[in-house]
N, C-alpha and C positions, 0 to 999 in steps of 0.2 A: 402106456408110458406115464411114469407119473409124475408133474408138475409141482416145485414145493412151491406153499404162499408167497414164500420171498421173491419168487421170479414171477409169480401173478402180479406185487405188487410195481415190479422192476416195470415190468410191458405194461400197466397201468399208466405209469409215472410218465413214460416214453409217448406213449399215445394221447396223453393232456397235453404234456409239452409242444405237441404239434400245432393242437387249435386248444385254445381255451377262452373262458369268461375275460372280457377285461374287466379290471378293476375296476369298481363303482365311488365314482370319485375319486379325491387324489389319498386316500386313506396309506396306500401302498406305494407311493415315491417317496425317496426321500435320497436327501447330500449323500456320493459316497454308497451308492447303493450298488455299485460293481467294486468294493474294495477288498472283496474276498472273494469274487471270482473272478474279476477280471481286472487284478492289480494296473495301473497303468492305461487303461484305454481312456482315460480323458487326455492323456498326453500324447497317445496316437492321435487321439482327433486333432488336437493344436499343431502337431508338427504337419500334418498333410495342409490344415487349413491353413499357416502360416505360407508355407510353400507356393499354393495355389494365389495367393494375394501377391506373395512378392512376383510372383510370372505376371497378374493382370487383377490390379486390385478391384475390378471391376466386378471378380467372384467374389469377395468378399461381402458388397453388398445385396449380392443373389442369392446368399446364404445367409441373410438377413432377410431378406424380403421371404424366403422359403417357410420359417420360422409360422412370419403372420397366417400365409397363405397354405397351411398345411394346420396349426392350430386352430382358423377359424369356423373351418367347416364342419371336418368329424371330432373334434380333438387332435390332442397331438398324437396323431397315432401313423404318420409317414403316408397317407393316404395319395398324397400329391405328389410319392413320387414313383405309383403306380405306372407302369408302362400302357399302353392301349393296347389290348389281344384280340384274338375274334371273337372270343366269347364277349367280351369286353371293350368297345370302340372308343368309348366315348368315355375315359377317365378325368379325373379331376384338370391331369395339365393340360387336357385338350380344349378346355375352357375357353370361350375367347376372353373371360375376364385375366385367366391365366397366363395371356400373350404374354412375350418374354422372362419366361420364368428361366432359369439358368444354373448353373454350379451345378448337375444332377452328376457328370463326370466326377464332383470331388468327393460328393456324396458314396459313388462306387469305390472311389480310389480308397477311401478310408475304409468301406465295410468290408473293403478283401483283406486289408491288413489287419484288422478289426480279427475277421473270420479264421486269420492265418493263428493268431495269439490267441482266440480264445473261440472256438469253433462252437455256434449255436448258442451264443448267449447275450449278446448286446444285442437288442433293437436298433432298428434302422429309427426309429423314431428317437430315441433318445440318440443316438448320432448325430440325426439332425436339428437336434436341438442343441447340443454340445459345439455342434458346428458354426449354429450363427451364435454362440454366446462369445465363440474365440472369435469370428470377423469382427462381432461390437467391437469387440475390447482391444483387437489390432487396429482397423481404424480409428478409431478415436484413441487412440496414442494410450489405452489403460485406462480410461477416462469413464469407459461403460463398463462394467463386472457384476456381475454376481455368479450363484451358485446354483442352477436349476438343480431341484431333485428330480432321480431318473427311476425307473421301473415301468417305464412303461412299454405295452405291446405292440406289435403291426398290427393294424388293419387287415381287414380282406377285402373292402368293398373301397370304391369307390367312383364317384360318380360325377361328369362334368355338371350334371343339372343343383347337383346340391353346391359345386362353386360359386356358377353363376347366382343361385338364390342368397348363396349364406355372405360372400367376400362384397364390403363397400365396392361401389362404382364410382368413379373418377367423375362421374356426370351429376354426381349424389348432389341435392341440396343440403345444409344444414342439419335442417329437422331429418332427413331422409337418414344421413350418418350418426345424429344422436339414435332413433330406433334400431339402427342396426349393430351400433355399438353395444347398445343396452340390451338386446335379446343372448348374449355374449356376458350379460352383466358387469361391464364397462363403464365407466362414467362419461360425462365430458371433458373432464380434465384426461382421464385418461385416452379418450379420442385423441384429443390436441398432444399426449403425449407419444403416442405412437406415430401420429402425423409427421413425429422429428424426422422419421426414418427417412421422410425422403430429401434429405440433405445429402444421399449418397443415389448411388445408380441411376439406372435411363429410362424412360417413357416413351413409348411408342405414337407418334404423330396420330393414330387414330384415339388414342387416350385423351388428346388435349384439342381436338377440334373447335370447339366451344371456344377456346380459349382465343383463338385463328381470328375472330371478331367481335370481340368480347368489348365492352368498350371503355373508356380511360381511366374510369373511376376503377376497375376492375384491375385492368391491367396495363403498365407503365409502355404506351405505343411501341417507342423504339424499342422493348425487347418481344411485343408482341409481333412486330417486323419482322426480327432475327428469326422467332420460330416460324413464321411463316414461308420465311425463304429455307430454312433447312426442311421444313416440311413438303417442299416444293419439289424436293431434290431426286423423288424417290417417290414409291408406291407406297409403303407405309415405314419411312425410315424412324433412327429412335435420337432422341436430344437429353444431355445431363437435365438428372431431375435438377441440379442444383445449377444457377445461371454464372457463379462460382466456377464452375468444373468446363463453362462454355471453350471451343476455339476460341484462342483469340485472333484469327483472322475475321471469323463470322460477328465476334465484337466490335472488330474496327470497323466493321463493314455497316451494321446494325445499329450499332449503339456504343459509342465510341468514349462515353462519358463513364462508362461502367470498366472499362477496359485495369484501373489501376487494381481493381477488387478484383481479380482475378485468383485464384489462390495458384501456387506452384506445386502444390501436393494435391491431388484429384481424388474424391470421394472419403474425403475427411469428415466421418461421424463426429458432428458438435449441433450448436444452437443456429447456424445458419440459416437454416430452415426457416425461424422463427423473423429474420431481421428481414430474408427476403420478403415473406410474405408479407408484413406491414408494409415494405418497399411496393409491392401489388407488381413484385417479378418473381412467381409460381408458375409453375406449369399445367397444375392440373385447377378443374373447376371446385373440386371437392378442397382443392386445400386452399383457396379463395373463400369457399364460402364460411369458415373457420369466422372472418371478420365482419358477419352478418350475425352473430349471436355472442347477445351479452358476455355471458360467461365464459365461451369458449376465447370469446377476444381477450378478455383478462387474462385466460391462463397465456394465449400467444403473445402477449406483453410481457407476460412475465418467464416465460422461458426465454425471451430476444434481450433480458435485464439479467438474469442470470442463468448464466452457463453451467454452472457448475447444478445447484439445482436441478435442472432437467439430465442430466447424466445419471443423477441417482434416482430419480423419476422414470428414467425411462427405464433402468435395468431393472426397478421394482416391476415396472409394466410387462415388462418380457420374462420375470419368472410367474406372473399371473397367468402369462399366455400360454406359456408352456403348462400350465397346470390342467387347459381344459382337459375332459376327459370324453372318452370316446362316449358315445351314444346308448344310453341304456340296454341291458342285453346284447350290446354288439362281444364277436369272439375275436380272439387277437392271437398272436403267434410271434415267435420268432424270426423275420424270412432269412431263406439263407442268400437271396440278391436282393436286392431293396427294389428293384423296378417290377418284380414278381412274386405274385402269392407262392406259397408253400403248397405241396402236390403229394 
């Protein structure tokens, strides 16, 4: 039988598409790089991620957090949000640095819809990048935006041992979170810019133990109380990063002086972040120690002085993040589920 070139090159093109090279560097993302095959999929991602925040705006900032915790290891290449197989146990989210990682549901929801409109051609990575670009910018009322460029592949690999090695620890010192910012080639301004994030979402009681008897120059007693009693409550329960977002019955109880600053909207992406921490009511060790070095204290004075500034700071920060790229020679693909490699 005989084969024309044109159908060699057909079953060529078909069998690249399944694994290939990822792109070296970010030479091949760019705004707008599904406007001609897949008109419309940034407005599927906003409509699912909108949806998901008005049920429990709490996804919102798990789809934010997802963001860091998937660009900082292999690149942005969805690595994290690899299921665990038997071939396979011990994937990125099985981390224990990755304790409460979350929103992986909305991530599905959106790549079936994704799948249904435009079958084998959006990355699960750039969804997931799509995804916490619309949480920013629904929490923080519009306040956070930009425009990541997409073209980027799945992964095949990944691995809990390269989270725990690559993703800051909440136990970090100073110098410990500049070196790891910087192997990322991050600055310290941009440390302390990312650090805003956690103005929104929860931390898990074994994240902030240090903090449990940390002493007053560090952290302001009566709210170091309050987590100590919610941490009490439970094996390893979880507390708003932001003291903002606390119960206020666990306020009145704790720390009764804090109770008017409460905010009525919970998980409100702004500068908070930056006023607590000068306040020394943080939750984590890593974003205390922010106020142990020169520079990075400058810049948390100066995001707790302007708000506005840090919104456009961070959403610079977050299209840099998204830009990492995956690991030299690594291959990349399409998946057709985002929780499993391609077969």
């Amino acid at each position: 039988m005989k084969v024309s070139a044109a159908a060699v090159v057909v079953a060529l093109c078909a069998a690249t598409a399944l694994l290939a090279p990822a792109a070296e560097g970010t030479g091949k993302l760019k705004v707008g790089y599904y406007k001609n095959t897949c008109r419309g999929v940034e407005s599927v991602v906003k409509y699912h991620v909108a949806k998901a925040i008005k049920a429990n705006r709490r996804s919102g900032a798990a789809l934010v957090r997802l963001i860091f915790h998937d660009c900082f290891v292999r690149g942005c290449d969805g690595s994290v949000l690899l299921d665990p197989t038997p071939a396979n146990p011990h994937t990125e989210k099985t981390a224990p640095i990755n304790i409460g990682l979350a929103a992986f549901e909305v991530i599905d929801e959106i790549k079936a819809a994704v799948e249904e409109q435009c079958p084998g051609t959006v990355s699960c990575s750039d969804i997931l990048v799509y995804a916490g670009r619309d949480a920013a910018s629904i929490l923080s009322n519009g306040h956070v935006h930009f425009e990541p460029p997409a073209g980027r592949l799945d992964g095949v690999a990944s691995y809990a041992a390269e989270a725990q090695r690559d993703l800051p620890d909440s136990t970090f010192t100073v110098q410990e979170l500049i070196r790891n910012f910087r192997r990322k080639n991050f600055t310290v301004e941009e440390l302390v810019i990312l650090s805003g994030a956690h103005a929104v979402g929860v931390g898990h009681c074994s994240s902030l133990r240090a903090r449990l008897t940390a002493p007053p120059d560090q952290i302001v007693p009566a709210y170091r109380n309050l987590l100590a009693g919610k941490c009490a409550a439970g094996p390893d329960p979880v507390v708003p990063n932001n003291v903002r977002d606390e119960d206020p019955a666990a306020v009145a109880a704790a720390f009764p002086s804090f109770l008017k600053k409460l905010r009525k909207t919970k998980d409100f992406l702004d500068n908070s972040y930056y006023h607590n921490n000068l306040a020394r009511i943080v939750t984590f060790n890593s974003d205390w120690q922010l106020l142990t070095e020169k520079e990075a204290l400058g810049h948390v004075k100066e995001y707790a002085e302007n708000g506005t500034l840090w919104d456009e700071d961070f959403s610079d920060a977050l299209v840099k993040l998204s830009k990492l790229p995956m690991p030299h020679g690594s291959q990349g693909q399409i998946r057709k589920h985002c929780r499993f490699v391609n077969y």
